[in-house]
C-alpha positions in Angstrom: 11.9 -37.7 10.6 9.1 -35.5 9.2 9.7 -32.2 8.3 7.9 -29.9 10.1 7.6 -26.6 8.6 7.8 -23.3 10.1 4.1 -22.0 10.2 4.1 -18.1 9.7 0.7 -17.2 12.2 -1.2 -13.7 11.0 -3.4 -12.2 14.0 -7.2 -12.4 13.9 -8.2 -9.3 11.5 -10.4 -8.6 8.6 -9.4 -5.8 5.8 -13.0 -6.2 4.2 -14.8 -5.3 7.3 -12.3 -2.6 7.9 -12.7 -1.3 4.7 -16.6 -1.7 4.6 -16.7 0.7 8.7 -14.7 3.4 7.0 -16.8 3.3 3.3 -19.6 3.5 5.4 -19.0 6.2 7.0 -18.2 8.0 4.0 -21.0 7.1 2.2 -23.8 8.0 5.4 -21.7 9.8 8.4 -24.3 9.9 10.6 -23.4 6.3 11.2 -20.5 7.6 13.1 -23.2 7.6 16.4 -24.2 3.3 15.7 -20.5 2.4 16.0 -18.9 4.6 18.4 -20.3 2.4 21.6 -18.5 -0.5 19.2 -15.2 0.5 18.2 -12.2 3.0 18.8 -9.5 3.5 16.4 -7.0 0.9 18.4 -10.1 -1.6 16.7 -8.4 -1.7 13.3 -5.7 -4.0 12.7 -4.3 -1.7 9.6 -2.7 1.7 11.4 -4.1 3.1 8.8 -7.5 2.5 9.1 -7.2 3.6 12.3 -5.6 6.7 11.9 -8.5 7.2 8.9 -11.3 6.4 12.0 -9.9 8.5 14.4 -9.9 11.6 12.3 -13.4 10.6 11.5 -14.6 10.7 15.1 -12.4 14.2 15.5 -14.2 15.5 12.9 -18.0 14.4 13.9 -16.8 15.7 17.9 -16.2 19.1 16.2 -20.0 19.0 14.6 -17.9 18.6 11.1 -18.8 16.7 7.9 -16.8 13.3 7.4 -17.0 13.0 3.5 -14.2 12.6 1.1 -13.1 16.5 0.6 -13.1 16.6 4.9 -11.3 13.3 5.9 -8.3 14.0 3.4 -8.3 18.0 4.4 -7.8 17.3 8.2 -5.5 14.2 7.4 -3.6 16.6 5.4 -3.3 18.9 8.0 -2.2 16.6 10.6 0.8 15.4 7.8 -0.7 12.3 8.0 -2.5 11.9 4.7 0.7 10.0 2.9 0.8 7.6 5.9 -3.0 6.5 5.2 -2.1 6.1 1.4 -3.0 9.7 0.4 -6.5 11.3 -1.0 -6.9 8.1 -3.5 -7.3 5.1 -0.3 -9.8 7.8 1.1 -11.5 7.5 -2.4 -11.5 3.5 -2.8 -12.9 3.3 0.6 -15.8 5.2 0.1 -16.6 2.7 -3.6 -15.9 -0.3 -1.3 -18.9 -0.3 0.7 -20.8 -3.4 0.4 -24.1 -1.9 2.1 -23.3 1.5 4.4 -27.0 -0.3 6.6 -24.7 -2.8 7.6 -22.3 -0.6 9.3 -23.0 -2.5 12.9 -22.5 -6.1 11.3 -19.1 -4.5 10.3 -17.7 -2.9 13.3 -18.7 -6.1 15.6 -16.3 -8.1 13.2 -13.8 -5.6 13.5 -14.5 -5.5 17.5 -14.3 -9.0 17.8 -10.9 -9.5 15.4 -9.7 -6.9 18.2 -10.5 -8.7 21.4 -9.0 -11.9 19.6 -5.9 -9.9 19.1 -5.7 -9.0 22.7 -6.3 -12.5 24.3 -3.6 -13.2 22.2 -1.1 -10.9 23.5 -2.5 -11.7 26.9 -1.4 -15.3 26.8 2.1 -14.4 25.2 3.0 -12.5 28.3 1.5 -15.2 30.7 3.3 -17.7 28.3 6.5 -16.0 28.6 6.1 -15.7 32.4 6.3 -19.1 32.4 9.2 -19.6 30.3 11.2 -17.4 32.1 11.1 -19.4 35.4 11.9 -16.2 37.1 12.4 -15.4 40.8 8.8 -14.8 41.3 7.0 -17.0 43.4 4.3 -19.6 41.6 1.6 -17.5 43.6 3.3 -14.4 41.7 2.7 -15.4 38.3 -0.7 -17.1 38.8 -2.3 -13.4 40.1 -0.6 -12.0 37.5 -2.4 -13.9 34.7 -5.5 -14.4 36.7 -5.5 -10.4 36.6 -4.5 -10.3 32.8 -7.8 -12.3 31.9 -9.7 -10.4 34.2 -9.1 -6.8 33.1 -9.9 -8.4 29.7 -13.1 -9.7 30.5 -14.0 -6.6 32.7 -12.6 -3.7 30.5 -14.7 -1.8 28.8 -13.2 -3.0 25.1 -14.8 -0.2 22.8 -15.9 2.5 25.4 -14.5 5.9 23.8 -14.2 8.3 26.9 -12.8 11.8 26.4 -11.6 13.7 29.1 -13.7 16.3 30.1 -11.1 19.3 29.5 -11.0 18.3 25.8 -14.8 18.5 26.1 -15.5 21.8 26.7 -12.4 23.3 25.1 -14.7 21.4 21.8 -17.9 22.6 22.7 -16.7 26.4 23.8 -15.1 26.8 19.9 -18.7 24.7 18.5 -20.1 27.8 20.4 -18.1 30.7 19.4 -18.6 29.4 15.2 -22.6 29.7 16.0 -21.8 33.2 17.2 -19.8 33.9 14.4 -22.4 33.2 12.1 -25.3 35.6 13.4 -28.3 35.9 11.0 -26.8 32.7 9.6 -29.2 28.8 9.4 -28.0 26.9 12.5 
């Protein structure tokens, strides 16, 4: 008899390309508007990366900077700054850009590590279905993970929608700072 050792399985992900979206934003924020048709913070693998993106796209939505001094501010306010590693894994992202220009390339491996992910837990629950022999009919369980695959293929993976009251309750406070700031450089 041959031992067969237990083989320990990690998920599809990528900590370099992670690492290199959220550098790059730091580095050139305006990049925010290449990736956001790419990614949304359930993208990342690391919790923390994703917490780190999502306050990123709060902070562009409310027409403010995403640099260093910002990102750790409004992580700090949420009481989430010691979940992401505090101020200093803010910092190392920002020096672990390999080139920001590349910020696309990035966020389409972290996309696709994502969708990897999800296939993945798709098949588990059709796997488990089957394992369960349960009362449901054969024709049951087929639909079911004919549907699974299908909402896979036809959801709309990285699409960022925000609802439309969060909107304008956004855009009505962007408008009251311009008024605030009469005589001032818009």
């Amino acid at each position: 008899m041959a031992n067969n050792p237990i083989q320990i399985r990690i998920p599809p992900q990528d900590v370099d390309a992670e690492r290199a979206v959220l550098g790059s934003l730091l580095v050139r924020p305006g990049a925010i508007h290449e990736i956001s048709d790419i990614i949304t913070p359930k993208s990342f693998y690391y919790d923390k990366f994703g917490i780190i993106y999502e306050t990123m796209v709060e902070l562009s939505l409310r027409s403010e900077p995403i640099d260093i001094l910002s990102v750790t501010n409004r992580l700090r306010e949420k009481k989430r700054l010691d979940q992401v590693g505090g101020q200093s894994e803010v910092v190392d992202l920002a020096q672990a850009v390999p080139a920001s220009t590349n910020i696309r390339y990035y966020a389409d491996i972290v996309q696709k590590k994502y969708v990897l992910r999800e296939l993945i837990k798709a098949a588990d629950n059709i796997a488990e279905l089957g394992f369960n022999e349960s009362d449901k009919q054969i024709e049951e369980i087929l639909e079911y993970a004919e549907k699974e695959l299908l909402e896979m293929k036809s959801r709309p993976q990285s699409k960022q929608y925000v609802p439309i009251k969060n909107a304008m309750i956004e855009a009505w406070e962007h408008i009251e700072k311009l008024h605030e700031q009469k005589g001032q450089m818009r």
